[in-house]
C-alpha positions in Angstrom: 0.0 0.0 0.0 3.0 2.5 0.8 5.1 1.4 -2.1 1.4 2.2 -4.4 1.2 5.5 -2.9 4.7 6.6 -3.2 4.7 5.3 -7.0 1.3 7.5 -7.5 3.2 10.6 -6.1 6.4 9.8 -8.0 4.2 9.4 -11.4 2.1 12.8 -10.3 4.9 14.7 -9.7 6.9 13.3 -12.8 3.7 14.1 -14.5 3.7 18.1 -13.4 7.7 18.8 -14.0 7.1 19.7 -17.6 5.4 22.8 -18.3 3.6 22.1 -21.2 1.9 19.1 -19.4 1.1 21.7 -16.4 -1.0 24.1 -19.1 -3.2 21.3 -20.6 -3.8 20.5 -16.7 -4.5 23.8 -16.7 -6.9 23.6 -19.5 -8.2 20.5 -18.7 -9.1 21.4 -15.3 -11.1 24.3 -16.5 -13.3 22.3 -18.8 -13.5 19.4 -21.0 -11.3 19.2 -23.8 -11.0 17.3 -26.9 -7.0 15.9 -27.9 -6.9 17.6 -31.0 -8.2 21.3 -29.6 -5.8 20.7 -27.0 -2.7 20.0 -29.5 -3.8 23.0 -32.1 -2.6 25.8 -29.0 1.0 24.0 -28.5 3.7 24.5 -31.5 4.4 20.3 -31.5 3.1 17.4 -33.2 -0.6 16.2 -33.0 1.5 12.6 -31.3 3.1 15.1 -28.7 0.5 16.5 -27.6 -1.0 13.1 -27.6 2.0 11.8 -25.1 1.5 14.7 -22.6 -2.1 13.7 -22.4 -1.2 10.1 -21.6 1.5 11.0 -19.0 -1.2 13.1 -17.5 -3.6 10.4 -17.6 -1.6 7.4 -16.4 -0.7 9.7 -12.7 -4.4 10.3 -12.6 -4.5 13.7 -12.9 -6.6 13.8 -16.1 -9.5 11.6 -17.5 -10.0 10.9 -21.3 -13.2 9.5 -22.6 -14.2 8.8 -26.3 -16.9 10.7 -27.9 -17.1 9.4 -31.7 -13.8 10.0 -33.1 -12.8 12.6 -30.7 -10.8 11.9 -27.3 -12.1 14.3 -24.8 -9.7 15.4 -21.6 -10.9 16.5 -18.4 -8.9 17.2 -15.2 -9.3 15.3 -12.0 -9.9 17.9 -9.6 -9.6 15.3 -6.5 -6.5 13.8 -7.8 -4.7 17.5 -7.8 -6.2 18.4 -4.4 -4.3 14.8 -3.2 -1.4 16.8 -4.4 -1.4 19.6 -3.3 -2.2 17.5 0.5 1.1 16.4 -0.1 2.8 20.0 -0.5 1.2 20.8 2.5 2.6 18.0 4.6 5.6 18.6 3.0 5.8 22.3 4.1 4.8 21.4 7.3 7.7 19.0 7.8 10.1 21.8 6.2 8.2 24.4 8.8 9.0 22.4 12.0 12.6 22.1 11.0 13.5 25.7 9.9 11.3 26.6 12.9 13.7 24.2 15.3 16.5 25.8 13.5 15.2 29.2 14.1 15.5 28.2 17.9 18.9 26.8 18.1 20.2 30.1 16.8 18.1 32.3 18.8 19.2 30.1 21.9 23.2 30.4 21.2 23.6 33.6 18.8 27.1 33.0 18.9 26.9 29.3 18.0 29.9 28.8 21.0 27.9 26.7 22.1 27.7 22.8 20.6 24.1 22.1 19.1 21.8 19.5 21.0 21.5 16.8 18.2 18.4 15.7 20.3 15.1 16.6 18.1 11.5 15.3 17.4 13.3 13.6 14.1 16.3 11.7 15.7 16.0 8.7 16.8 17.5 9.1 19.9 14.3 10.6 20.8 12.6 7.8 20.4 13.8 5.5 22.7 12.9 5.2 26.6 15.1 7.3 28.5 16.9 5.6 31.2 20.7 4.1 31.9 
């Protein structure tokens, strides 16, 4: 189940590096879209266009349906709120440290003193205290 999750964030986040995929996300998430209307605003090949979309759709953050001949692309609004849960924890992790940080140096602001290497994040912390 972990191992799933982390490959869904690696292939969501692999998905949103590129910038072109970000704008038909962009597009996509502001209303449904077919393939080809999507590939006539970008200055690449129909196929291109075409690979975005499927990189978008395999992390989930875009669904593409069939209507006749045309492929239509809409965004997945709950998959991109997942990710931006994840920023959020991530910031929050980021927060607690710089903020721990912050209080080392306003503790010693000479640094002549040695730094605790004690914190909620070490393992030391962890164990039972004791002998």
């Amino acid at each position: 189940m972990i191992e799933e999750s982390a490959d869904r964030a690696d292939a969501m986040f692999h998905a949103l590096a590129d910038r072109t995929r970000r704008d038909i996300l962009r597009r996509v998430l502001a209303g449904e879209h077919s393939v080809s209307a999507l590939a006539a605003k970008y200055d690449m090949s129909f196929a291109a266009v075409q690979k975005h979309v499927a990189v978008l759709e395999k992390a989930g953050l875009l669904i593409k349906r069939r209507s006749g001949r045309e492929q239509l692309a809409s965004g997945d609004v709950q998959a991109v709120r997942s990710v931006a849960a994840m920023l959020t924890e991530l910031e929050h992790i980021w927060r607690g440290r710089i903020a721990r940080i912050d209080a080392l140096l306003a503790a010693d602001p000479d640094g002549s003193q040695p730094i605790p290497t004690k914190g909620p994040n070490n393992a030391r912390d962890r164990r039972p205290a004791g002998p």
